[in-house]
C-alpha positions, 0 to 999 in steps of 0.5 A: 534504520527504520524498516516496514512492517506487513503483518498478515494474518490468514482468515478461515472461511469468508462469507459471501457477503464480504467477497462482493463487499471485497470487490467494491472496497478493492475497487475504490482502495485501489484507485486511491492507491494508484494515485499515491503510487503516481506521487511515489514514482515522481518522488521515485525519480527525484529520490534518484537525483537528490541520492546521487547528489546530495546523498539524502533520501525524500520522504521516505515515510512516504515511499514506506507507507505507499509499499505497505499499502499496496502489500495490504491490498493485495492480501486482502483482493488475494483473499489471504486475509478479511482485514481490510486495508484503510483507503488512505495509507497510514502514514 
């Protein structure tokens, strides 16, 4: 079974540059990620129907990278970590 893998490192003390560069980063990696979280639910419905009839998942890599993204993000605007997430999920 694959499963996904956040890992998150707490960082010390954070400059004042990088919490505005944190604002707007945040800003543009969550819009990108809104967006991939529309095509995750619309897959989230067709998941539903092909699991209940055809027993098989749809792009799960996909559904996976999505979750660990928005984990990512969320560290990073919750100023756990500085690491910035990439804009784009890795897939």
């Amino acid at each position: 079974m694959d499963s996904v893998k956040v890992d998150i490192t707490p960082g010390g003390k954070a400059s004042r540059l990088e919490v505005i560069i944190r604002f707007i980063w945040g800003t543009i990696a969550g819009i990108i990620l809104y967006i991939f979280l529309i095509v995750a639910y619309i897959l989230l419905i067709i998941n539903f129907i092909t699991c209940l009839i055809l027993a098989k998942r749809v792009a799960p890599k996909f559904m996976a990278a999505v979750v660990a993204q928005m984990a990512k993000l969320m560290a990073y605007m919750f100023y756990i970590t500085d690491e910035r997430p990439p804009l784009i999920p890795e897939m």
